[in-house]
Structures are given as structure tokens and as C-alpha cells.
N, C-alpha and C positions, 0 to 999 in steps of 0.2 A: 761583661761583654765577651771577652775573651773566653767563656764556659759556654757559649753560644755554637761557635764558631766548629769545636770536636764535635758537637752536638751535633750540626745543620750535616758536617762530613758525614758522621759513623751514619745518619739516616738517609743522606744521599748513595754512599756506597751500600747500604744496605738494599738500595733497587737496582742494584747490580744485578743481579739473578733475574732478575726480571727483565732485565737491559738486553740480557742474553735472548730471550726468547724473540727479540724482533733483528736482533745486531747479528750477524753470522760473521763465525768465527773463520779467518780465511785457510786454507790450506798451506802448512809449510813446504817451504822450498823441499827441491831434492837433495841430497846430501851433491855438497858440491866435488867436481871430479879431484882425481891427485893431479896438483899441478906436472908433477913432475913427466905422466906418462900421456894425460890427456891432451886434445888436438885442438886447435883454435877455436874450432866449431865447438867442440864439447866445453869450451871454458865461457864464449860467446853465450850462447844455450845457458848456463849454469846461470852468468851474471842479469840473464833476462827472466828467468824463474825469481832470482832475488828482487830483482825491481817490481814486478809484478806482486809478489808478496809485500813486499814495505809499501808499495801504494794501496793495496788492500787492508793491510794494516793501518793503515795511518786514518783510513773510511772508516774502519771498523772503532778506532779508538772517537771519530769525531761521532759516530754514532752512539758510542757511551754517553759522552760527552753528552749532548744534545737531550739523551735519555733519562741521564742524571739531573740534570738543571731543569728540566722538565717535572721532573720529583721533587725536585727539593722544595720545600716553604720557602715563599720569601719573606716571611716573620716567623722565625722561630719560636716567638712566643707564642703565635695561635698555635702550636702543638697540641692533637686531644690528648690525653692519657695512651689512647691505643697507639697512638703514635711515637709517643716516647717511649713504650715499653718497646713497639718495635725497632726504636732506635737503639735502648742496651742491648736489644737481643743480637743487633747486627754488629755491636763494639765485640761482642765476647767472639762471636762466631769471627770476624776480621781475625782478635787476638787471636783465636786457636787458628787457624787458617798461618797464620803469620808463624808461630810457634812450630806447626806441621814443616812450614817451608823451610826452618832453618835446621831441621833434622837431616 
């Protein structure tokens, strides 16, 4: 059961890329001001760009979300073949993806 479970993950995140093409990715903030020199306004301004991003984000994330579960089997076991190879394919690509990021 538990050999299920990586499985159902590594083929759900592997429709990630694909999640992408309908999910848009939001705009980041602007680099926020120097507290030290900027004006109320300018720090007001800054903290409204950050909200508007984290609420765009947080779309953006339910949008995976929704994407993903969408993909995924809900019996792992009816997997075809094409389906599991594209499952290892998307464990390796995750691993190197992972590997990259802690360079």
C-alpha cells in the first residue's frame, strides 16, 4: 500500500507542467522600499503589492491543486504501462529538478 502512495505523488506532480499551461504564474512584488529612507505612502504601496501577490498566489497554488487531483487515478492500480513509465519519468526529472535546486 505504502509503494502506492510515491507512486499516485511522482504521477500527480508529473502533470505539473501541464498545470502550468492553464494556472498563470502571478507577478512578484516589487522589491520592497528601504524602511529607513521611504515615506508612508511608499511602505503602504509596498505592503498592498505584497497582498495582492500572496492572494494571487495562494489562486495560483489552488489552481495546481485542483489540476493535480484532476490527474491523478483514483486507483492506482488501473495504471497502463504508459502511465507508469510516465510516472518514473516524472520521479527522475522531480529528482534532478531537486538536485539542481540545492546547487
Amino acid at each position: 500500500m505504502k509503494a502506492w502512495i510515491p507512486l499516485t505523488l511522482v504521477f500527480a506532480l508529473g502533470t505539473a507542467a501541464h498545470a502550468q499551461a492553464t494556472c498563470t504564474y502571478p507577478r512578484s512584488p516589487d522589491a520592497p522600499p528601504d524602511g529607513n529612507t521611504a515615506t508612508k505612502d511608499q511602505m503602504i504601496a509596498a505592503k498592498h503589492d505584497f497582498d495582492r501577490f500572496n492572494g494571487e498566489m495562494n489562486t495560483y497554488l489552488d489552481c495546481l491543486k485542483l489540476e493535480m487531483d484532476a490527474a491523478t487515478p483514483k486507483d492506482p492500480k488501473k495504471l497502463t504501462p504508459d502511465e507508469k513509465k510516465k510516472a518514473d519519468e516524472a520521479a527522475k526529472d522531480i529528482g534532478a529538478e531537486k538536485q539542481r535546486r540545492r546547487r
